[in-house]
C-alpha positions as CSV (number, residue, x, y, z in Angstrom):
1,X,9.2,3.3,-4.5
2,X,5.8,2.6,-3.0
3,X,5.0,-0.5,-1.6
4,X,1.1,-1.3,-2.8
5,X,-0.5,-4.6,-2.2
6,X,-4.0,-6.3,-3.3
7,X,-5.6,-9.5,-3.5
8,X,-7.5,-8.6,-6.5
9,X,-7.1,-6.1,-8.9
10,X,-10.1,-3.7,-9.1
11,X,-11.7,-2.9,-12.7
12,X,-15.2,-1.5,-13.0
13,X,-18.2,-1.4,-10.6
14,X,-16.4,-1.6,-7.4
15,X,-14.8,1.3,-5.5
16,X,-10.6,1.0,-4.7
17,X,-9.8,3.0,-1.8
18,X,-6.1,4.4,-1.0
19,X,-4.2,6.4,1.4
20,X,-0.7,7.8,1.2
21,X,0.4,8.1,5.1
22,X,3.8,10.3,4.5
23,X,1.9,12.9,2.5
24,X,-1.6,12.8,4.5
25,X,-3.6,12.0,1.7
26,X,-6.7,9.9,0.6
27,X,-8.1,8.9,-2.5
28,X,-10.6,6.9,-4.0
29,X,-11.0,5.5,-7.7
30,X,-13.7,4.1,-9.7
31,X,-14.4,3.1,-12.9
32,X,-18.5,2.5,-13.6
33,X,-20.0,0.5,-16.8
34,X,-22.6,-2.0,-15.6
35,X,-24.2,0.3,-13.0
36,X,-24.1,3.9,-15.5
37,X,-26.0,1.5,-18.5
38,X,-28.3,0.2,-15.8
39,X,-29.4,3.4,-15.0
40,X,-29.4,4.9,-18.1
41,X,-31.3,1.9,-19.6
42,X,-34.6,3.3,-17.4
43,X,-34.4,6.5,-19.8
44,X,-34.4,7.6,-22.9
45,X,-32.4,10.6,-22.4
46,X,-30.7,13.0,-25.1
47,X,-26.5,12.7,-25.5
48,X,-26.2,15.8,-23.2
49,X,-28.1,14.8,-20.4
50,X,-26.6,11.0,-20.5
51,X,-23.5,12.6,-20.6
52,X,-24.5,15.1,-17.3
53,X,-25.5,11.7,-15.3
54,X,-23.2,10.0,-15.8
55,X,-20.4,12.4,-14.4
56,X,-23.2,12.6,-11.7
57,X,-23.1,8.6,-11.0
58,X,-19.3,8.8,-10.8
59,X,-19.3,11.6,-8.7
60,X,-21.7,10.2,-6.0
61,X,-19.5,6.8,-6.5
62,X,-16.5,8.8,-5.6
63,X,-18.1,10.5,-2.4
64,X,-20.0,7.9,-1.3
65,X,-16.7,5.6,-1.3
66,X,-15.9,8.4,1.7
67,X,-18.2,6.8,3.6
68,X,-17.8,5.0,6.7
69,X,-19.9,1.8,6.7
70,X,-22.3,2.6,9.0
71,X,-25.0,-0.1,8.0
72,X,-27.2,0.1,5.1
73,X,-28.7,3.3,6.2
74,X,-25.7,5.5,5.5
75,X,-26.5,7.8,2.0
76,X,-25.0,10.7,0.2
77,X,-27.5,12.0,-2.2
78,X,-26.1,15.3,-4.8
79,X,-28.9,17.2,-6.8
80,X,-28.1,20.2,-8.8
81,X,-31.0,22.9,-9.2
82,X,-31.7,25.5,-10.9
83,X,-34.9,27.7,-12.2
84,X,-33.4,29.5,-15.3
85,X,-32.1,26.7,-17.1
86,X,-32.4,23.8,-19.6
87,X,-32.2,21.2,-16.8
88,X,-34.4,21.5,-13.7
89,X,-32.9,19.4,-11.6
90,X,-30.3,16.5,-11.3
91,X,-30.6,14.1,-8.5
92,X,-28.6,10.8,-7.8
93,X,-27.6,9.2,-4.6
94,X,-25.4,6.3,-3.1
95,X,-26.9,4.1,0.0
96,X,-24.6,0.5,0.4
97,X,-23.3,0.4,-2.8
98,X,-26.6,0.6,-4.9
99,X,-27.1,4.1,-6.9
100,X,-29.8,5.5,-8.5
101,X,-30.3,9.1,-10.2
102,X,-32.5,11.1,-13.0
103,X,-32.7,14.0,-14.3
104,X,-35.6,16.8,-15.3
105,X,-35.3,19.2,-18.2
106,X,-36.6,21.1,-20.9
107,X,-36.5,19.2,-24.0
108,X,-37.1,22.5,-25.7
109,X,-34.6,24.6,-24.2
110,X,-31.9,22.0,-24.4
111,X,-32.7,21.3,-28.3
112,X,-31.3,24.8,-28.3
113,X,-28.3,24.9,-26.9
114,X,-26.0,22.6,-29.3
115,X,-24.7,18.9,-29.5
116,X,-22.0,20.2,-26.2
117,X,-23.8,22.5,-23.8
118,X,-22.1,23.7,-20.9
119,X,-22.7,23.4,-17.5
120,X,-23.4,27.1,-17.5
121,X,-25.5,27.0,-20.0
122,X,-27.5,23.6,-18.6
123,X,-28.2,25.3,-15.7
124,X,-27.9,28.8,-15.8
125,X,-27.8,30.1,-12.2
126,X,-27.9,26.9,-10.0
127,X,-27.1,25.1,-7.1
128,X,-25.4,21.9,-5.8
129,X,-26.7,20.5,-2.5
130,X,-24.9,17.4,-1.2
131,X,-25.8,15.5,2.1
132,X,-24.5,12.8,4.1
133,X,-26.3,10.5,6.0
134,X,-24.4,8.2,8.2
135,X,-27.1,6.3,9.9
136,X,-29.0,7.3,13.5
137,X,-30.2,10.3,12.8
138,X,-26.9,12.1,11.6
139,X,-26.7,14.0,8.5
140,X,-24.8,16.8,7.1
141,X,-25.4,18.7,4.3
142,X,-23.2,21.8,2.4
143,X,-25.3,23.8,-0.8
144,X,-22.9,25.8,-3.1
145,X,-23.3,27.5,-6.3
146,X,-23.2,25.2,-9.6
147,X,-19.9,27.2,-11.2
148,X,-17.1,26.3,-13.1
149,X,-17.0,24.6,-16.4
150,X,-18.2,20.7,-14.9
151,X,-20.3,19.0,-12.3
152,X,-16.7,17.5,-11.2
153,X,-15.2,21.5,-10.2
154,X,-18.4,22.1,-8.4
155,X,-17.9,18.6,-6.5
156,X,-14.4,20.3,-5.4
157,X,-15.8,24.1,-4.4
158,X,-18.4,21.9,-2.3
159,X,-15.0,20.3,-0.2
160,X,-13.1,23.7,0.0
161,X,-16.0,25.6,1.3
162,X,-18.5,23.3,3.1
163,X,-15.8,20.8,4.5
164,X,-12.7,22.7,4.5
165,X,-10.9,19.8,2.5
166,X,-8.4,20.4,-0.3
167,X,-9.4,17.6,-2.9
168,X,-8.5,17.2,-6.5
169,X,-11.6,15.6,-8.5
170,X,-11.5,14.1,-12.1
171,X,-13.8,12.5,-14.4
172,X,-13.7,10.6,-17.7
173,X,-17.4,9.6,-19.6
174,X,-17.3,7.9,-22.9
175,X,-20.1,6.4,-25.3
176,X,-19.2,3.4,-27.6
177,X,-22.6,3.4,-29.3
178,X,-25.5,2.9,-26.9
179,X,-22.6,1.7,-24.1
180,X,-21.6,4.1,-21.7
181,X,-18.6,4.2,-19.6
182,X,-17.5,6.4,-16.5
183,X,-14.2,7.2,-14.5
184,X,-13.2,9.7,-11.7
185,X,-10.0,9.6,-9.3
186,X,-10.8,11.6,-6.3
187,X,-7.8,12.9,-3.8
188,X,-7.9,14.7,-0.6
189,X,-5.5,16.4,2.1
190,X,-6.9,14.4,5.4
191,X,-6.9,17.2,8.3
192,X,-4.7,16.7,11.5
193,X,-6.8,16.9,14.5
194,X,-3.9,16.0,17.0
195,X,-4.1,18.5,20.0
196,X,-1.4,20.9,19.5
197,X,-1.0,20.2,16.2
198,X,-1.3,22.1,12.8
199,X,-4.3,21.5,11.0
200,X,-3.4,20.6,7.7
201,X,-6.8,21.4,6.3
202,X,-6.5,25.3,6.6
203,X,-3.3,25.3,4.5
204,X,-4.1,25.0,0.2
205,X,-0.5,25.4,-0.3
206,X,0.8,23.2,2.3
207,X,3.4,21.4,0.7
208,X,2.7,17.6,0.9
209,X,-0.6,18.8,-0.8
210,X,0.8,20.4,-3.6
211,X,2.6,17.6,-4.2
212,X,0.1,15.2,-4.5
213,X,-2.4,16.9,-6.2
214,X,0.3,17.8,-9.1
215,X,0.5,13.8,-8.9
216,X,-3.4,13.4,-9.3
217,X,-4.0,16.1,-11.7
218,X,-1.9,14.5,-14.1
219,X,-4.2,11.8,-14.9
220,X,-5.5,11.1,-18.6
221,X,-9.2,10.8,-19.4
222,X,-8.4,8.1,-21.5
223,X,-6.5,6.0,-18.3
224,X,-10.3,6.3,-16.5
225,X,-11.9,4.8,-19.4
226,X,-9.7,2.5,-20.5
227,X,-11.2,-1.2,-19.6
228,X,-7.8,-2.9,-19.6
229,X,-6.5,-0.4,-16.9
230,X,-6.8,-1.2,-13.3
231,X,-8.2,1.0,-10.7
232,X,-4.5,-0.1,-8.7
233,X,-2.4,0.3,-11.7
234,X,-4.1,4.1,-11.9
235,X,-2.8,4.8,-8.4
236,X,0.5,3.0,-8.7
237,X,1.4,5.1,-12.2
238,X,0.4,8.1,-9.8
239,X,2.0,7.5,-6.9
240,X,4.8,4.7,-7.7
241,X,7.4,7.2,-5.8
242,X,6.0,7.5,-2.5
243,X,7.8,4.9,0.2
244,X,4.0,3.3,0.7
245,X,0.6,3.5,-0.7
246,X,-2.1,1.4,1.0
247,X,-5.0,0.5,-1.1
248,X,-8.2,-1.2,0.0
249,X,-11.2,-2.4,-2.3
250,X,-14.3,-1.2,-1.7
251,X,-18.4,-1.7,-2.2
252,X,-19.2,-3.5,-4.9
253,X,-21.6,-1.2,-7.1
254,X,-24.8,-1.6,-8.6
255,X,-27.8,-0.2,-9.9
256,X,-30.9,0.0,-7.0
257,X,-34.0,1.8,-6.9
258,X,-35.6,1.8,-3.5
259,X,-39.5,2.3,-4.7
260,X,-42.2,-0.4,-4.4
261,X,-45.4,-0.8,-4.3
262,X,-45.9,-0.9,-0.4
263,X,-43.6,2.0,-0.1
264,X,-46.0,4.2,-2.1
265,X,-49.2,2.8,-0.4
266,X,-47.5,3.5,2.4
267,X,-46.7,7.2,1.7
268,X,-50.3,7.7,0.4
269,X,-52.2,6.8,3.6
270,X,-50.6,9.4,5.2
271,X,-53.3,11.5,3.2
272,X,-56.7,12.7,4.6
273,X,-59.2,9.9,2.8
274,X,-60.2,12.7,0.8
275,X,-57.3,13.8,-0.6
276,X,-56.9,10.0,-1.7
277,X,-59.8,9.9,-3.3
278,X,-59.0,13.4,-5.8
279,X,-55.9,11.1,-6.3
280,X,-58.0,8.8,-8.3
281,X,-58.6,8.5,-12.1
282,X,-61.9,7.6,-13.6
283,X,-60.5,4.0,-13.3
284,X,-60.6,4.0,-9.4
285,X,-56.9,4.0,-9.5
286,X,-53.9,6.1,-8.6
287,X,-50.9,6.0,-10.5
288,X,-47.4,6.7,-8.8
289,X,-44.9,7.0,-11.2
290,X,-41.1,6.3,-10.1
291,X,-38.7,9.1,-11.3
292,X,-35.2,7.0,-10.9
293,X,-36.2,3.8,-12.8
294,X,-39.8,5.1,-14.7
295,X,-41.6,2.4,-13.4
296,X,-45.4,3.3,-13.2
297,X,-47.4,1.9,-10.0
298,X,-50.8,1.2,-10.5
299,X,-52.0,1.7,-6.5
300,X,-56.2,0.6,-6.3
């Protein structure tokens, strides 16, 4: 029977981190209502496209939980794109703890495609790009095709093929009215690097991986949503049978856009003075308009 131990239980907002040493394995959990709301309360989006970012916001929670802390400059940013679909572009990122993310579409072409579109149909031929910043000038990024039937099977094609990693992603969303609420449970083989060793990242079927992704894929959506369910008593109704689990608790989360006003003046006097000046309107004034939190900067 594993042997888990935790100071505090973790609930929403905050990022529980475990590892499972016999079986080589890591995971991360989340659960996100304050900072999904937050976000969404910047927007006056559709159901469908509240529904797509939010899986987004969990997602990024979920990888940027993979993180080192490497200082406040550390990031992972996922966008989705495409140019023959509804939605244009999805972008949302993760930088110590604070998240942020929007998304462009056709309010046209989405009225047409029903109450539940797909993510085929969302995005017709697309892309995911994800990158990873880790402070100092190091980044990393893998671009993949946007397939499968959610943002969460893309999120796992991403770690087979750009990272080599077997990982086992799933994610809950659920509206109560104009509350939203998000969960995911991420799981990964870790890869053995020990000279002389096998690399455990090559093998898919290894057997310690098989094993615990049967484990993880047998979560509920309702267990991720469900406020009165700890992120610990997730992993322990997972992985009760292993000899130890060893959980930590994580970033706490919240909502942070990184625009201001000195930023953007900033940004435009990098500009010739007269490509400032055909920035103006008749008012003298140039108006920089934040796409993450759709606050409009009035810049004289």
């Amino acid at each position: 029977m594993a042997n888990m131990t935790a100071i505090k239980e973790t609930y929403s907002d905050k990022i529980l981190g475990f590892t499972i040493p016999n079986r080589n394995a890591r995971g991360r959990a989340v659960r996100l209502d304050g900072v999904i709301n937050d976000v969404l309360s910047a927007h006056n989006y559709p159901s469908p496209i509240t529904h797509l970012l939010s899986e987004a916001l969990v997602l990024c929670a979920l990888m940027g939980g993979l993180m080192k802390r490497e200082g406040e400059e550390a990031q992972v940013t996922m966008q989705a794109q495409t140019k023959s679909g509804a939605v244009s572009l999805l972008v949302c990122d993760f930088r110590g703890g604070t998240m942020r993310g929007y998304v462009d579409f056709d309010d046209a072409a989405l009225g047409g495609l029903g109450a539940n579109p797909t993510l085929g149909a969302l995005f017709g031929e697309g892309y995911l790009a994800i990158t990873f910043e880790t402070g100092a000038g190091r980044r990393h990024q893998g671009i993949v095709p946007l397939e499968g039937d959610s943002l969460a099977e893309a999120v796992e094609t991403y770690f087979s093929q750009s990272e080599q990693v077997p990982t086992i992603v799933r994610i809950a969303t659920h509206a109560n009215g104009d509350c939203k609420v998000g969960g995911g449970l991420l799981v990964q083989h870790l890869a053995d690097g020990e000279e002389g060793r096998e690399r455990l990242h090559v093998r898919m079927d290894h057997p310690d991986w098989e094993h615990v992704s049967t484990m993880a894929s047998s979560i509920k959506h309702n267990e991720l949503i469900d406020p009165e369910l700890s992120m610990d008593a997730i992993v322990w109704r997972l992985f009760h049978e292993e000899p130890e689990v060893r959980v930590q608790q994580g970033l706490a989360l919240s909502k942070g856009c990184r625009c201001s006003k000195e930023y953007y003046l900033s940004v435009i006097a990098r500009f010739p003075a007269e490509e400032q000046e055909a920035m103006r309107n008749e008012d003298g004034v140039i108006q920089v308009d934040c796409a993450f939190c759709s606050t409009v900067f009035q810049l004289s």
